[in-house]
C-alpha positions as CSV (number, residue, x, y, z in Angstrom):
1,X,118.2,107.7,59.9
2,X,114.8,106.7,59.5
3,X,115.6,102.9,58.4
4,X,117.8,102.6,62.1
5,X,114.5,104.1,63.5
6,X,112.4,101.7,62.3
7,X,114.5,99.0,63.1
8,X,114.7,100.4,66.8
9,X,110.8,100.7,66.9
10,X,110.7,96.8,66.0
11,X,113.0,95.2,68.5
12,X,111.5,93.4,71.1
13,X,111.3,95.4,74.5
14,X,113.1,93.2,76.4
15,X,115.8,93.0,73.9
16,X,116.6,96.8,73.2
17,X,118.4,97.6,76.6
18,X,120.8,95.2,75.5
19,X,121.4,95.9,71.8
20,X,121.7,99.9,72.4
21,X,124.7,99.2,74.8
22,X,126.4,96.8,72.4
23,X,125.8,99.7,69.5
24,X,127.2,102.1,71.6
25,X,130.2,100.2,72.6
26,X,131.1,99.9,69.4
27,X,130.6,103.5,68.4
28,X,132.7,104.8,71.6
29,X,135.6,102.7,70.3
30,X,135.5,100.1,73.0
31,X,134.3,97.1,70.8
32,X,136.4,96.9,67.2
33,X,133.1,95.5,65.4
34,X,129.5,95.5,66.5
35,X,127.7,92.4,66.5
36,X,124.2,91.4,68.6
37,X,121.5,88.6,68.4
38,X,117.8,90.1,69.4
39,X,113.9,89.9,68.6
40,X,112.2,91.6,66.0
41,X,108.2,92.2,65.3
42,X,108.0,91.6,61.7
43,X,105.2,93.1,60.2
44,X,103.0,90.0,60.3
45,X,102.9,90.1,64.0
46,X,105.4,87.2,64.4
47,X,108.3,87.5,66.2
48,X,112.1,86.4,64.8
49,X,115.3,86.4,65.5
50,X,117.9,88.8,63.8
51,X,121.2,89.2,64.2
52,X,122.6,92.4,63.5
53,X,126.3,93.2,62.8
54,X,128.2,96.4,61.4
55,X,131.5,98.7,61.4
56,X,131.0,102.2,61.8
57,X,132.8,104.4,59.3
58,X,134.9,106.9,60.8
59,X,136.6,109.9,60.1
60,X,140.2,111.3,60.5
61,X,139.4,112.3,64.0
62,X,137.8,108.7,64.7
63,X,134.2,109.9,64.8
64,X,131.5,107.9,63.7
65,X,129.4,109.2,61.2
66,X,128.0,106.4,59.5
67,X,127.1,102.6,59.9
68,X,128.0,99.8,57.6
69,X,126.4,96.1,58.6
70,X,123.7,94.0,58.2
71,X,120.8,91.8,59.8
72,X,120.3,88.1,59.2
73,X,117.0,86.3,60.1
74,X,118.8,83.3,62.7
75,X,115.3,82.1,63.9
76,X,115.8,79.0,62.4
77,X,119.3,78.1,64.4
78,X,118.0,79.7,67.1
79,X,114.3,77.0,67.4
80,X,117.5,74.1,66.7
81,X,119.6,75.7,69.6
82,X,116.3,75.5,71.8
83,X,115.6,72.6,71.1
84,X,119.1,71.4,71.7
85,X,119.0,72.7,75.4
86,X,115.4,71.5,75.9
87,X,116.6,68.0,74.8
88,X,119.7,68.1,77.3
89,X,117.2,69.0,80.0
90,X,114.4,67.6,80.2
91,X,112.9,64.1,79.8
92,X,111.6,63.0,76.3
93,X,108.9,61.0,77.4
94,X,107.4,62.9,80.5
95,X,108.7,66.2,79.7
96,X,109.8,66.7,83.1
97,X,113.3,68.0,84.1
98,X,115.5,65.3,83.7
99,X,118.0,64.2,86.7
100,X,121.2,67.1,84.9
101,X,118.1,70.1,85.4
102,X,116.8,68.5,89.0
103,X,120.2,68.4,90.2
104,X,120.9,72.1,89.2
105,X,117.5,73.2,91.0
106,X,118.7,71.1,94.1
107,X,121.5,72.6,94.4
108,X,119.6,76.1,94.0
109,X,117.7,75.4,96.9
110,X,120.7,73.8,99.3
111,X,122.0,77.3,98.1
112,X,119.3,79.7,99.3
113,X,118.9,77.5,102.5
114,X,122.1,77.9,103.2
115,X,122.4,81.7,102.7
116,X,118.4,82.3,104.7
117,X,118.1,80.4,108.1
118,X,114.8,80.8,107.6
119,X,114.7,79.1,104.8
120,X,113.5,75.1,104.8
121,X,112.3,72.8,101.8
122,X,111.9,69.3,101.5
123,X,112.8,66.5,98.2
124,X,110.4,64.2,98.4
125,X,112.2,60.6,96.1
126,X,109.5,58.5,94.1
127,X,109.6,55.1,93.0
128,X,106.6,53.4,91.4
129,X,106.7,49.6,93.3
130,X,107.1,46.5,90.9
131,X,107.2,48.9,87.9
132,X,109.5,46.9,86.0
133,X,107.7,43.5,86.9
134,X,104.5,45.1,85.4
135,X,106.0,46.9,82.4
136,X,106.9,43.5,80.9
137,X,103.8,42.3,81.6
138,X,101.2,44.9,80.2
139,X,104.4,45.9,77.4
140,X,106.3,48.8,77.2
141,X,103.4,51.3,75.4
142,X,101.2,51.1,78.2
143,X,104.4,51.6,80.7
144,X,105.6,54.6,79.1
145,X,101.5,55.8,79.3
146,X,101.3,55.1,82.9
147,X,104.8,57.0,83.6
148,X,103.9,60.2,81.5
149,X,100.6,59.9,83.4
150,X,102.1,59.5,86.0
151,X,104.1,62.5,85.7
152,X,101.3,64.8,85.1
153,X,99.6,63.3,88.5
154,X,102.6,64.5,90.4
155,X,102.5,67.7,88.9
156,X,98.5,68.2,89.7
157,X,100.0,67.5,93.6
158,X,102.3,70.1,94.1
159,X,102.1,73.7,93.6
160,X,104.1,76.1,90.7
161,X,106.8,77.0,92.6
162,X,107.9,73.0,93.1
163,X,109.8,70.8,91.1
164,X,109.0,67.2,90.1
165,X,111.3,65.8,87.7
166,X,112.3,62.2,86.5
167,X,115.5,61.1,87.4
168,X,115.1,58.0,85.5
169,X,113.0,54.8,84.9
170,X,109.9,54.8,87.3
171,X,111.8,57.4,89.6
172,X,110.4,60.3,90.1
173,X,111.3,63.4,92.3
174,X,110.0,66.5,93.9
175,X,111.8,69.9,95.4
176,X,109.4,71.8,98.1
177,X,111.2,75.1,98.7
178,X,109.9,77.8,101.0
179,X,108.2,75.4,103.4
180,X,107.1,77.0,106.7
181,X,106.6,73.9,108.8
182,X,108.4,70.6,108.4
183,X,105.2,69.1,108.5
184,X,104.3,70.4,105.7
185,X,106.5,68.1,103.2
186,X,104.5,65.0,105.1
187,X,101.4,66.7,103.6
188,X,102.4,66.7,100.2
189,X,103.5,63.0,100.6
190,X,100.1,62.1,102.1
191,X,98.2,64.1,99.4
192,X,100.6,62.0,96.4
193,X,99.7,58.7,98.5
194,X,96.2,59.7,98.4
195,X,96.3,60.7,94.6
196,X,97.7,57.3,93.7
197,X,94.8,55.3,95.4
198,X,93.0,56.2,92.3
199,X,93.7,54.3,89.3
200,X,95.2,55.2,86.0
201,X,93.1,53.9,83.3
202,X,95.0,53.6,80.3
203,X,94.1,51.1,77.5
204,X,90.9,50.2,78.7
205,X,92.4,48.8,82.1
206,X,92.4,50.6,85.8
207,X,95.9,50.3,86.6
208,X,96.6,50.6,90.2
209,X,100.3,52.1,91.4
210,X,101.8,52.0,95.0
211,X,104.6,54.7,95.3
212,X,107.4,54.3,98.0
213,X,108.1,57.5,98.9
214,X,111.2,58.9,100.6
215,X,111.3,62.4,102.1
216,X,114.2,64.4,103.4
217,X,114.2,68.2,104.5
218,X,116.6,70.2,104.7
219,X,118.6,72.1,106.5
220,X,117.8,68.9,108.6
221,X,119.8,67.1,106.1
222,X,123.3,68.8,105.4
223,X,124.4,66.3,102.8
224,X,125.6,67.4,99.3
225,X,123.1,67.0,96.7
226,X,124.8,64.0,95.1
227,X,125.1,62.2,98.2
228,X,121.7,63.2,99.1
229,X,120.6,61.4,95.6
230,X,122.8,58.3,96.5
231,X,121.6,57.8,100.1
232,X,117.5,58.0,98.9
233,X,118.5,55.6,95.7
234,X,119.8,53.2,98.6
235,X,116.8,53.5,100.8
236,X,114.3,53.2,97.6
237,X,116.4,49.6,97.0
238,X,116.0,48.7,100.5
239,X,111.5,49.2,100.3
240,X,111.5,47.6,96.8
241,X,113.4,44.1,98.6
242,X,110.8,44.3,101.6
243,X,108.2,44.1,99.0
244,X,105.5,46.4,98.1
245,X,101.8,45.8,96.5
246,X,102.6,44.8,93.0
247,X,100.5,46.3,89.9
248,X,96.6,45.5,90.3
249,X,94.1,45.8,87.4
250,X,91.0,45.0,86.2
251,X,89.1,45.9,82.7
252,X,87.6,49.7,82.9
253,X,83.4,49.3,82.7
């Protein structure tokens, strides 16, 4: 009828594939109720959730010839179920992916490389030198300024297809997929080094950070991506004990 019509007309485009097999399910007999979640343009322009659920009435013969249900507005558990997943995967401060979401793209990548010989990338591990040493120092605000600045530097380095996430504390870390030359994963190291040899200012003080840098490529590398994570942790530990320039700064002009 002309209310199903307009409700049709309203769904969201990308949604109405979806919802017109679910309906038909139902009214072939395959599905004993019909129930489906899906965007719908309200008349305001906005966009909300629905979710639509019904029984078909049949008759003796079991044909369909009407529908009974109804639509609820679930926009509002839907923005806390969001907001759920964004919280479980991706870091609060930074708003990088967090080590759970860097792992799963790692493993995306060790996936494709193994499936395309063709197919290299590098993870490039970064730890900020004497972070901690200086975070006690200058106190915890300015730390967690430095790090989500820090974050956004990174990003500035590498292009959309990469990932840089934070797997925790002052480390950070990058996925390069789809690299043509291996020597191309020392470039983006050397363009990172060079970023960081400007300083951060951040509460009226240039802060200068050193990163230690770690890079592994693979298919060179055929470790599993935990043990790949262990093994750079390890080699970070080893550069921090050799020593590395500690945090410099100076009062902006």
């Amino acid at each position: 009828g002309r209310t199903i019509d307009e409700w049709f007309s309203r769904v969201a485009s990308d949604d109405t594939v979806a919802l017109h097999k679910a309906l038909d399910a139902h009214l072939a007999g395959q599905e004993p109720h019909f129930e489906h979640e899906h965007r719908i343009r309200c008349k305001d322009g906005n966009t909300r959730w629905a979710l639509a659920r019904g029984l078909a009435m049949r008759d003796a013969s079991g044909v369909p010839y009407r529908m009974a249900g109804s639509l609820s507005d679930i926009s509002a558990r839907k923005r806390a179920e969001e907001q759920l997943l964004h919280d479980a995967l991706y870091d609060a401060l930074t708003q990088l992916p967090n080590r759970a979401l860097f792992l799963d793209h790692l493993g995306l990548a060790m996936d494709q490389a193994r499936r395309r010989r063709d197919s290299m990338f590098a993870v490039l591990f970064i730890d900020l030198d004497r972070f901690k040493g200086g975070n006690d120092t200058l106190g915890h605000a300015i730390g967690d300024a430095l790090l989500q600045r820090v974050a956004l530097r990174l990003t500035d380095c590498v292009r959309i297809r990469d990932t840089v996430g934070r797997l925790g504390g002052d480390e950070f870390a990058l996925i390069l997929p789809a690299l043509d030359k291996p020597e191309h994963a020392g470039a983006a190291a050397a363009k990172i080094l060079q970023a960081f040899a400007r300083p951060f200012e951040i509460g009226g003080r240039e802060l200068f950070v050193t990163p230690s840098i770690r890079l592994t490529t693979f298919p060179a590398h055929r470790a599993q991506s935990g043990e790949l994570l262990k093994n750079a942790d390890a080699a970070m530990y080893r550069a921090k004990e050799e020593g590395r320039n500690p945090y410099r700064y100076s009062t902006a002009p």
